[in-house]
N, C-alpha and C positions, 0 to 999 in steps of 0.2 A: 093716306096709307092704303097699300092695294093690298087685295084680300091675299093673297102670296105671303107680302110680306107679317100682316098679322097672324096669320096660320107661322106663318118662322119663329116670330114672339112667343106664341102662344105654346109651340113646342119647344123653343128654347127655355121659356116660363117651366113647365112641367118638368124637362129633363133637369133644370136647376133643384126645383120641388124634389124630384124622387133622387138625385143624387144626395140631398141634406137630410132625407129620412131614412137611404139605405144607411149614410152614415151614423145618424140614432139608433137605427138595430143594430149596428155594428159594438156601438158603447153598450147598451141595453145587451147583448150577446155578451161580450166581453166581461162586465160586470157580475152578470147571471153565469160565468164558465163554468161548465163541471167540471170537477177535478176528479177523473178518472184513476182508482189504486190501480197499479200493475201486480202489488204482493196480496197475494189470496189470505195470508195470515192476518195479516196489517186489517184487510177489508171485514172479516168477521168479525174481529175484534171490535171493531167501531160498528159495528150493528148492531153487536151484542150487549154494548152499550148503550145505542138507543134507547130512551125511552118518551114514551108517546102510543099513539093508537095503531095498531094493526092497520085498521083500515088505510092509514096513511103511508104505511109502509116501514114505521119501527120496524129494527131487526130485519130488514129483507137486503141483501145484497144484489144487486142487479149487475148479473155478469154476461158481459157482451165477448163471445165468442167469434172471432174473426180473421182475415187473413186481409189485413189492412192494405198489402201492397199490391197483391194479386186476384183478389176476388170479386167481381164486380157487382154483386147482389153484397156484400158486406159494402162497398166503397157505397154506393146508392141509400143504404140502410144509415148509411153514416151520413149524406149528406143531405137525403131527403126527410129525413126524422132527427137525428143527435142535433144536426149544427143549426134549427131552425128553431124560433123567437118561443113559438107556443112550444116544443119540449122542454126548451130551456125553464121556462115557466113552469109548465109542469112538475116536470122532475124536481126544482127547486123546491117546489110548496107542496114536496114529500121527504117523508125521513128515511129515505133506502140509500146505500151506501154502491155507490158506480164503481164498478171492478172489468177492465181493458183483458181481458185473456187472449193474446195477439200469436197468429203465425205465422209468421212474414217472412218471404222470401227471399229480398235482398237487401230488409233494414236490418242493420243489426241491433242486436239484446243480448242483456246481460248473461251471462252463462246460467247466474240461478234461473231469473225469468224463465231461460227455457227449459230447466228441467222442471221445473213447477209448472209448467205450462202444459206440458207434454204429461205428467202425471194427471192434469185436470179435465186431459182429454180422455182418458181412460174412467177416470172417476166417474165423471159427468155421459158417459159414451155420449161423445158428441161425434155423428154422424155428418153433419152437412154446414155450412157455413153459408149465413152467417144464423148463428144459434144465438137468444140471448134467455138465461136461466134466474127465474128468482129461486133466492138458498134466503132461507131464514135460518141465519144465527144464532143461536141460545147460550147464554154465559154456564159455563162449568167450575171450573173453579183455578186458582191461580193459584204458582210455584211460589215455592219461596224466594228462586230469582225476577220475578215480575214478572217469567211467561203465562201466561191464560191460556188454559185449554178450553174452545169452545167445539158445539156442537152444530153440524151443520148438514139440512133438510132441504132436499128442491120440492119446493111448492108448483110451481109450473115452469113450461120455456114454453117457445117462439123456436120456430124451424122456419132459417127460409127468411127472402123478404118480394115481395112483389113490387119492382120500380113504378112510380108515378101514384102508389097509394095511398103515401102522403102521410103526416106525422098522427092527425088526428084520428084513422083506422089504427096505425099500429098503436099509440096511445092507450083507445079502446079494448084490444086486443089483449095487451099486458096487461091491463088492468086487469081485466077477468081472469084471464091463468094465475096470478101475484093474488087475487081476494085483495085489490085495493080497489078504493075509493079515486 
């Protein structure tokens, strides 16, 4: 065999190798999905219910502020940190509850969505995108029809994302503004 052709093997060999492990992250991805609330009500709620440690993120909502279809420090922040193995991990092996607050150009949403959307930008003055705010939740107390009124605190946010910084700076990052672990 001439060295050409075992160099072909050998890169044929690898390109088979990293095709069958892209597709184990892909399962390992798929498995670990976040499931992102779009209703800011819904997402307190279930944090407000957490319970567990602080450090880990009981009670913290993590709301990601963005304009998913037009902005390209949100599209980057999404793809270089949300959709990668070690977030996924991360985020999982904490108790904070992921809240999508989107403002999208040409996808369409619900009528509510956007005016709760549009109120959360005032609330929150969110200046720049892509913004992502921890809100710690605190249970109040509930109607006699099953609504819960909670109470809800920004502990810190994220302005801004820097392409190519990669998930385990912003990781770090949040963690410190959030007082997580």
């Amino acid at each position: 065999m001439s060295s050409s052709q075992l160099m072909g093997s050998v890169s044929s060999l690898k390109t088979g190798v990293g095709l069958e492990l892209s597709n184990s992250i892909q399962k390992i991805l798929a498995a670990l999905k976040i499931n992102w609330l779009q209703n800011y009500n819904q997402a307190l709620e279930k944090a407000a219910l957490t319970s567990g440690s602080p450090s880990q993120g009981a009670q913290l909502v993590m709301a990601f502020f963005t304009g998913s279809d037009w902005c390209p420090y949100c599209q980057a922040l999404s793809s270089e940190v949300f959709n990668k193995l070690d977030f996924h991990l991360w985020f999982n092996s904490r108790l904070m509850v992921p809240l999508l607050v989107d403002y999208p150009h040409t996808t369409a949403q619900p009528d509510d969505i956007k005016t709760q959307n549009a109120a959360l930008l005032q609330q929150y003055n969110i200046t720049g995108f892509p913004t992502v705010v921890a809100i710690k939740a605190t249970a109040g107390y509930c109607l006699p029809n099953g609504h819960c009124v909670t109470t809800a605190t920004e502990v810190g946010r994220l302005v801004g994302y820097v392409p190519g910084s990669g998930e385990a700076s912003w990781i770090a990052n949040f963690s410190a503004v959030a007082h997580i672990q």
